[in-house]
N, C-alpha and C positions, 0 to 999 in steps of 0.2 A: 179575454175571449169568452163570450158565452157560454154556457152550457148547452148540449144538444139536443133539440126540442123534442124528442122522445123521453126528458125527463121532468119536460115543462108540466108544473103543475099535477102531476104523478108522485111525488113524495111527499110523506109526513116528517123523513126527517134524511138527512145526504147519508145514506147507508146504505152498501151492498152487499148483501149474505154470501159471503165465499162458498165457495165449491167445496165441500166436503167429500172424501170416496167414501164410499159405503153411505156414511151418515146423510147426505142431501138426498132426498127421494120428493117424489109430488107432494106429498100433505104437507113437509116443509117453506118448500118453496111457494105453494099458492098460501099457508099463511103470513109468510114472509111479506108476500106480493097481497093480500087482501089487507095488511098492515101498514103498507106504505111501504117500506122497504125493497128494493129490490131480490129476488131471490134468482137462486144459482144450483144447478146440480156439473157432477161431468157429465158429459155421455157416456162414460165407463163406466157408471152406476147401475146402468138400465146393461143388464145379464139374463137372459142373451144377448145379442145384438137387436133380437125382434122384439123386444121387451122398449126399445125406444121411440118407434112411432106409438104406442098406446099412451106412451108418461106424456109427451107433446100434444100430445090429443086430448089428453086428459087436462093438462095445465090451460093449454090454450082455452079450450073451451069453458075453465073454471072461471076463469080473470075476464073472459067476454060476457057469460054470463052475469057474472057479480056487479060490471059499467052498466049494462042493460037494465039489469033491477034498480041499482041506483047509481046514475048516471053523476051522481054530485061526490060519489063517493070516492075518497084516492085510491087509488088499486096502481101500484109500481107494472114496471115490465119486469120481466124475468129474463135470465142468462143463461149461456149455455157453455160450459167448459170445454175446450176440445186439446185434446195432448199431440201437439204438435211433433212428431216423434219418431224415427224410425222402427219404436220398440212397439206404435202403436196399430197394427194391423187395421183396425177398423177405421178410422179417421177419412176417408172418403166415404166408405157408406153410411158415419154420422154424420158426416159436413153436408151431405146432398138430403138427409130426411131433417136437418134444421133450413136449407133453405125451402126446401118445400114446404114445411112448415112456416116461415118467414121470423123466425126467431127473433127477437128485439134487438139482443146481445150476445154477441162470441166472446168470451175471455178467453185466450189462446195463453199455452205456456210451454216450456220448455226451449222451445226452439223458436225462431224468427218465422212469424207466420206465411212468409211469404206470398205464393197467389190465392190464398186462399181469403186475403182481404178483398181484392177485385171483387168475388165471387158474393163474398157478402154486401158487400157496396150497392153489386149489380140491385137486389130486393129492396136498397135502404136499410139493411142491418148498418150497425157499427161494431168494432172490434175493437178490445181492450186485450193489453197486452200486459202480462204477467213478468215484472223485471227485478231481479238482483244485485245489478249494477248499473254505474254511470253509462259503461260500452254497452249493456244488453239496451238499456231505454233509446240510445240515440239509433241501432243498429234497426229496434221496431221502427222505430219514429219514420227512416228511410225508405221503410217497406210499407208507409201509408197506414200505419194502427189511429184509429183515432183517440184511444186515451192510453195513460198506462197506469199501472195496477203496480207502487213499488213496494215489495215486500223487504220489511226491514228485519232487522232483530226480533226477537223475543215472538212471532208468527208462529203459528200452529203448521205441524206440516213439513213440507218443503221452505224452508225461511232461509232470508238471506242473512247479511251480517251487518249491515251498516245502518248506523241511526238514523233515526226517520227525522230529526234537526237538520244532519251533512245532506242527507240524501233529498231532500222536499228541495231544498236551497239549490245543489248541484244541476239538478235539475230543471229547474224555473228557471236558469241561468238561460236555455236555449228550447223549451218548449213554454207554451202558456195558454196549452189545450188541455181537456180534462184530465185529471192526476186523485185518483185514489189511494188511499195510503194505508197498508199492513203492519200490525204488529202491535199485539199484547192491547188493543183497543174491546175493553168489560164494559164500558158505561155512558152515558150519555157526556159527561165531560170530557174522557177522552174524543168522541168526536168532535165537539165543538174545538178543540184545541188544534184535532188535524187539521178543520178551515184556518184556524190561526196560522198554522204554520205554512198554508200556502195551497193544503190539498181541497178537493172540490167533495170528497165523498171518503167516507171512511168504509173501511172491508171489515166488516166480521165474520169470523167462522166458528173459534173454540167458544164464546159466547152463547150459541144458537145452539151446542148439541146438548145443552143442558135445557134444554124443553122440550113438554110432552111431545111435539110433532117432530122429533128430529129421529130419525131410525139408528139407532144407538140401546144398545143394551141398558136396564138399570144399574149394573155394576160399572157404568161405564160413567153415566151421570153422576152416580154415590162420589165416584171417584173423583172427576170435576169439583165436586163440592170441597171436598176432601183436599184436596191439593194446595200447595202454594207456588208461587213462581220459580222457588228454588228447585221443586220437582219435576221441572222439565230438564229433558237429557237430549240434547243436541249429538247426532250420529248422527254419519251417513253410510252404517254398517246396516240397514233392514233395506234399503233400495238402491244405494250406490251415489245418492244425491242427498249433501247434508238435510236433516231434518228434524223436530223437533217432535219429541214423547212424553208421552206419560210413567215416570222412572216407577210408577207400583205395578205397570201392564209386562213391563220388560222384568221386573222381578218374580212376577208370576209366571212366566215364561220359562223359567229355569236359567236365567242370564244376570250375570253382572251388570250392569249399567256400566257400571265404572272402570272395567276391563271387556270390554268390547272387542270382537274381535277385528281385525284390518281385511277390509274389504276392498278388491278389485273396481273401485270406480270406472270404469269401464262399462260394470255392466250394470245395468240400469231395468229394473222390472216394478211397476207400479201395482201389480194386484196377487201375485204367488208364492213371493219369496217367504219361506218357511225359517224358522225357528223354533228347534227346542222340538217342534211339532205345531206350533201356534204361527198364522197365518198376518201376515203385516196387514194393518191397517183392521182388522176384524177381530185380532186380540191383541197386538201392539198399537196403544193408542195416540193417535198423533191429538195433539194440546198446543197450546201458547201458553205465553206465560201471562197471558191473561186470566189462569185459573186462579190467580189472587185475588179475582173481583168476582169470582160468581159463589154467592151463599147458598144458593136454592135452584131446583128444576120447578119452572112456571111453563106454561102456555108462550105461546108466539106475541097473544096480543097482551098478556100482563108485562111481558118483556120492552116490549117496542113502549107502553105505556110509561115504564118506568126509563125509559131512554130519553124518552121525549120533555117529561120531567128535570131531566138530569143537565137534558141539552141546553133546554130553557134559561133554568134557573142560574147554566152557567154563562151564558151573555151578559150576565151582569158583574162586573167589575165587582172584586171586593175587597178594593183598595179605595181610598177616597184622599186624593193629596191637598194638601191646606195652598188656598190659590195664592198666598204668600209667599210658599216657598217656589215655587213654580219658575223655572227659570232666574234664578236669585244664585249667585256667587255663592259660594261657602266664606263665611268669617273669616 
């Protein structure tokens, strides 16, 4: 199946900047999107609620300006996260100022977006659907999502559990529309590897807060650098839905990592739950374990530069088999 011509010719490389809280704000996303890349914020970033038509206004108008000036140049579209969710009050008065604005992209999560694909349809948005399992992907699929987003293992955040080998494969079994894939993706060859495996577009997120445009503290990035993939601490004791940290932000905290306390999954809060006194997601930091590939806090466009390189270079086989053996029995 093709790719949907809203991506035609708009990337420099199959890459979607995930949604970050807190950390996605405008000057990310439009370098993201002035880069090639697709960029992404939630609409729960923008605090107040009236703080979201300006960021829309702001982006839109940035990525129209910059095709205007040079018309030759790639400039991605941009995404828009919406928390599908009973927990989520606001999600009708962001869903109606994205279409008004005509948003390019809804990634929706949590829950099965239901009519709120119609609604984007109605404009020519598309929606991409955020899945953890085999049941969540087919349950979107039903409800008319047009790609899905599966988040695997080792993902910053919210992550699922299953490898992105089982899960690409599982999948392609009964859809073969666009499929993005999560998890612990640092570099240009991890993306190329995801088209190997089947996916159309690779998701990063812990990647991207480790540059200047990403709204993230510098103790935040030091620490990124700092890190290795063993320092991520999978809980679902800070929001009630397993997810993935940074084990020096939860020791700073006054918390055990490793004695955590058993949490009521039931309840489920994405922006206030407290610890210690420290605020999830603003001093508990969510990571992948993709923190084993980032050395350095760069810019947007050193980053994507160095992706693109990475991507490149690895199209090329480097393996080279003697055409004798090729099809040749063993002795």
């Amino acid at each position: 199946m093709a790719l949907p011509a809203l991506f035609e010719g708009r990337l420099s490389l199959p890459v979607i900047g995930a949604p970050m809280f807190i950390v996605s704000q405008p000057a990310l996303v439009i370098a993201q999107c002035l880069n090639g890349v697709v960029g992404s914020f939630p609409a729960l970033n923008a605090r107040p609620a009236t703080l979201l038509e300006p960021w829309l206004k702001q982006i839109t108008e940035a990525l129209a300006a910059a095709r205007a000036t040079d018309p030759v140049r790639t400039v991605a579209p941009f995404a828009v996260n919406q928390i599908v969710h009973g927990t989520n009050p606001r999600l009708e008065h962001d869903l109606e100022l994205c279409i008004q604005y005509r948003v390019p992209l809804i990634i929706t999560s949590l829950s099965a977006p239901g009519q709120l694909v119609q609604r984007i349809h109605n404009y020519g948005g598309l929606v991409f659907h955020d899945v953890i399992s085999v049941r969540h992907a087919q349950k979107a699929l039903s409800e008319g999502v047009d790609g899905l987003i599966l988040v695997c293992a080792g993902a910053g955040g919210h992550a699922g559990t299953l490898n992105p080998f089982a899960f690409v494969e599982s999948v392609r079994r009964f859809w073969d529309g666009p499929l993005v894939l999560s998890g612990a993706i640092a570099n240009g060859r991890a993306v190329r590897a995801a088209e190997v495996m089947g996916a159309d577009f690779a998701y990063m997120g812990t990647r991207f807060i480790a540059t200047r445009e990403a709204f993230a503290s510098e103790a935040y990035k030091a620490a990124l650098v700092d890190a290795e993939a063993g320092d991520i601490v999978n809980t679902p004791y800070f929001t009630g839905v397993a997810g993935n940290y940074l084990r020096s932000s939860i020791l700073a905290a006054g918390l055990d990592p490793d004695h955590l306390p058993v949490r009521d999954k039931s309840i489920m809060d994405f922006a206030t739950v407290e610890a210690a006194g420290s605020k999830v997601w603003r001093d508990i930091w969510g990571a992948g374990q993709s923190v084993s590939g980032i050395n350095e806090v760069s810019t947007v466009a050193v980053l994507v530069e160095r992706l693109k390189a990475e991507y490149f270079s690895a199209t090329m086989s480097r393996f080279t088999w003697p055409s004798s053996s090729v099809g040749r029995a063993e002795d």
